[in-house]
C-alpha positions in Angstrom: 0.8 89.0 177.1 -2.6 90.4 178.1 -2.7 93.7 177.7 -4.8 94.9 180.9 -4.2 98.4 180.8 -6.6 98.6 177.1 -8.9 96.0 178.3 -9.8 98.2 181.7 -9.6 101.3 179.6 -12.7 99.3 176.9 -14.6 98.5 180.3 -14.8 102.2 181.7 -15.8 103.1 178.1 -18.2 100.1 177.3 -19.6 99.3 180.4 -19.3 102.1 182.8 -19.8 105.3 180.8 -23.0 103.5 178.7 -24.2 102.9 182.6 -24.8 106.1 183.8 -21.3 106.1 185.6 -20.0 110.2 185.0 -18.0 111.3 187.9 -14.4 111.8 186.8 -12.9 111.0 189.8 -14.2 107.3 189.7 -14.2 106.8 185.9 -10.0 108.2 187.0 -10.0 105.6 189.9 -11.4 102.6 187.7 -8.3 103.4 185.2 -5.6 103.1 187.9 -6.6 100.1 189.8 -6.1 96.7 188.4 -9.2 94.7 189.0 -7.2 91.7 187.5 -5.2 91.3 190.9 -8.5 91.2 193.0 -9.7 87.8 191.5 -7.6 84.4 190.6 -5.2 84.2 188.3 -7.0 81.6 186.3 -9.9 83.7 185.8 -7.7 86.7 185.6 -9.4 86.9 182.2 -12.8 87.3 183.5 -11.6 90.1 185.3 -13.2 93.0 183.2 -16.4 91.1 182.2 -19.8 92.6 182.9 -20.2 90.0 185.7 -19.6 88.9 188.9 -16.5 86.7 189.6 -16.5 84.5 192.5 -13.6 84.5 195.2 -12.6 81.8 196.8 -10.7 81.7 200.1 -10.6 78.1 201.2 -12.1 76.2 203.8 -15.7 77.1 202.2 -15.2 80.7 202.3 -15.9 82.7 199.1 -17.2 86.3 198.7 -18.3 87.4 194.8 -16.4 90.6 193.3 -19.2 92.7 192.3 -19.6 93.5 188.6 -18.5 96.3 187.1 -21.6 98.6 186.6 -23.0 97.9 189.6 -19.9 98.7 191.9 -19.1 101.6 189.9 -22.7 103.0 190.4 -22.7 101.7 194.0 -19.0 104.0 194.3 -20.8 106.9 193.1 -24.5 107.3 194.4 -21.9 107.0 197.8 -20.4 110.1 196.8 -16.9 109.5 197.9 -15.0 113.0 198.2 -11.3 112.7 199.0 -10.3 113.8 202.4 -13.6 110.9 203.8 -13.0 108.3 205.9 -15.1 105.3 204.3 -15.9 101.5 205.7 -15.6 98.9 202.8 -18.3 95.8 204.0 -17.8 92.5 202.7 -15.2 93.4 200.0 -13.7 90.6 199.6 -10.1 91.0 197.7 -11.0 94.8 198.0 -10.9 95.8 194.9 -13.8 98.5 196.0 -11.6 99.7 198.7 -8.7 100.2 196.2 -10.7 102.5 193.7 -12.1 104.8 196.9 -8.7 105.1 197.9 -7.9 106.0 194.9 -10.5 108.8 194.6 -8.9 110.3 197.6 -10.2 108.1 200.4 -8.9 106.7 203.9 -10.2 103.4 203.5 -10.8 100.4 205.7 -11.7 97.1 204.8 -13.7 94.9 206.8 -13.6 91.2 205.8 -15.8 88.2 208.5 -12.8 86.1 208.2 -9.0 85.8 208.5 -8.9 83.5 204.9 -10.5 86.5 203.0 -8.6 88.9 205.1 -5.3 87.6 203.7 -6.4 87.0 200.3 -7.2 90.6 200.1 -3.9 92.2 201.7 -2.3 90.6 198.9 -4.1 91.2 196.2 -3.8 95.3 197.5 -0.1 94.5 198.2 0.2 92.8 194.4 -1.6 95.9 193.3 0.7 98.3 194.8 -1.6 99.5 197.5 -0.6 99.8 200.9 -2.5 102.3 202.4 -5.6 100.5 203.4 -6.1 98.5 207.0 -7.5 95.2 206.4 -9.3 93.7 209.3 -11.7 91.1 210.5 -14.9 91.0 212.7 -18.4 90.9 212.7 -20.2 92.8 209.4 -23.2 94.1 210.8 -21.3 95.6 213.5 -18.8 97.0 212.3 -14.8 96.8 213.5 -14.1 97.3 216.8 -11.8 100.2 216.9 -12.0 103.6 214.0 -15.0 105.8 212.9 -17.7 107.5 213.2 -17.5 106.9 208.9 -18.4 109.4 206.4 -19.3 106.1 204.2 -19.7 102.5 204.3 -20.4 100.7 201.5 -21.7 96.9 201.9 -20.8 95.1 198.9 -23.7 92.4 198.9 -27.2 92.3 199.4 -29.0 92.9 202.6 -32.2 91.6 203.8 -33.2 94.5 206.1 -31.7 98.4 207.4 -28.4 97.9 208.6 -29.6 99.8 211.9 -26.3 98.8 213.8 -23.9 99.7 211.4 -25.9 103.3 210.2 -25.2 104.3 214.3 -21.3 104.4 213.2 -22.2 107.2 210.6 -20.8 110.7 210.9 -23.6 113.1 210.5 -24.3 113.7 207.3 -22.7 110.3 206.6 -24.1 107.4 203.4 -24.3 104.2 203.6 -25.2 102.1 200.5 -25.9 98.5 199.9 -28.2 96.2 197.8 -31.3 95.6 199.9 -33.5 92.9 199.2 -32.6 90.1 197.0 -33.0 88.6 193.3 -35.1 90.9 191.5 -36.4 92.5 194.9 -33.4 94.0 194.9 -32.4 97.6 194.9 -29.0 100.1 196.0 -30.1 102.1 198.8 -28.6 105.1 199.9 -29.2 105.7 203.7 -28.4 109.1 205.1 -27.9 110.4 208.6 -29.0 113.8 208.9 -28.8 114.7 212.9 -30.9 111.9 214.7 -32.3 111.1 211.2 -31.6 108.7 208.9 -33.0 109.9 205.3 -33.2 106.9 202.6 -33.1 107.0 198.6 -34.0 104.5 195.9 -31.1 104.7 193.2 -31.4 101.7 190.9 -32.1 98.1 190.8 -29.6 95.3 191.1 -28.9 91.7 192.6 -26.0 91.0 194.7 -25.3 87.8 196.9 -26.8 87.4 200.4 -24.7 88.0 203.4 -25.3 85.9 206.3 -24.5 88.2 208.6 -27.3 90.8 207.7 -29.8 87.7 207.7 -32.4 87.6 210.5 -31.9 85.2 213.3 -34.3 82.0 212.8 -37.0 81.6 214.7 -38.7 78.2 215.9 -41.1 76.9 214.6 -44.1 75.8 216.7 
């Protein structure tokens, strides 16, 4: 039998703290939550690998689990503090969403379809987790009912600001996200400040593309 508990336990210790990963709270939150419910159980061995691990949901549907390091660092330059209301984007089984809540969180997950949707209230429910809402609509808006956000994390990579979903930030509110893609790519920190939104370089990183923060094409004359 595979003995999870140790092999999450090396991760934190070989990937995470040799990353630059050093709040407590997280490195806490990584130990709890068991990343091998949040992908298939015949990759469950891949689960603690320093890569990504694809999800897939059916009907053509798949989201990629972010890997370790990069999540982690994601989680932190966010700066969850516990008492915060955050927006998970695009986290597939919602794995991200279960460490936040376990740092203290209120969490909601926002998945683009009902596949992905149930995929992750199961894999939370097989975790033990039931205090996070899972729901479905459109990413770059946003659901339709809860916020203003303290923080939203996007869990891919973005091709440009996130302008509509920034406007559900509470004031003072982050929201981070890979933006720009392949090697272009870089975790953002956004900050409202007031009317102002503030904006950080943290550290470079690829993610996959999500449609839904792609422009709209144009035609071609």
């Amino acid at each position: 039998m595979t003995d999870f508990v140790a092999i999450r336990r090396n991760m934190v210790d070989t990937q995470l703290r040799t990353y630059d990963v050093n709040s407590k709270r997280l490195l806490d939150a990584v130990e709890m939550v068991g990343r091998e419910h949040y992908v298939p159980a015949d990759v469950a061995g891949l689960a603690y690998a320093d890569q990504s691990v694809t999800i897939v949901a059916g009907e053509g549907v798949t989201r990629p689990l972010l890997q370790p390091m990069v999540l982690a660092r994601m989680i932190q330059a966010a700066d969850v503090q516990p008492g915060e209301t955050v927006l998970s984007v695009a986290g597939g089984t919602g794995y991200g969403s279960a460490v936040m809540a376990a740092m203290g969180a209120s969490v909601t997950h926002l998945e683009s379809s009902d596949l992905m949707a149930s995929l992750a209230r199961r894999a939370l429910l097989a975790d033990g987790v039931q205090s996070i809402p899972v729901t479905t609509g459109n990413l770059a808006n946003g659901p339709e009912a809860g916020g203003p956000f303290d923080v939203i994390l996007i869990e891919g990579s973005i091709d440009s600001d996130p302008v509509r979903l920034l406007g559900r930030l509470t004031d003072g509110g982050r929201l981070v996200a890979v933006l720009g893609r392949g090697r272009a790519g870089r975790v953002m920190v956004f900050q409202r400040a007031g009317d102002t939104i503030g904006r950080r370089n943290v550290f470079d990183a690829s993610a996959a593309s999500l449609s839904a923060f792609q422009p709209a094409p144009g035609f071609n004359f």
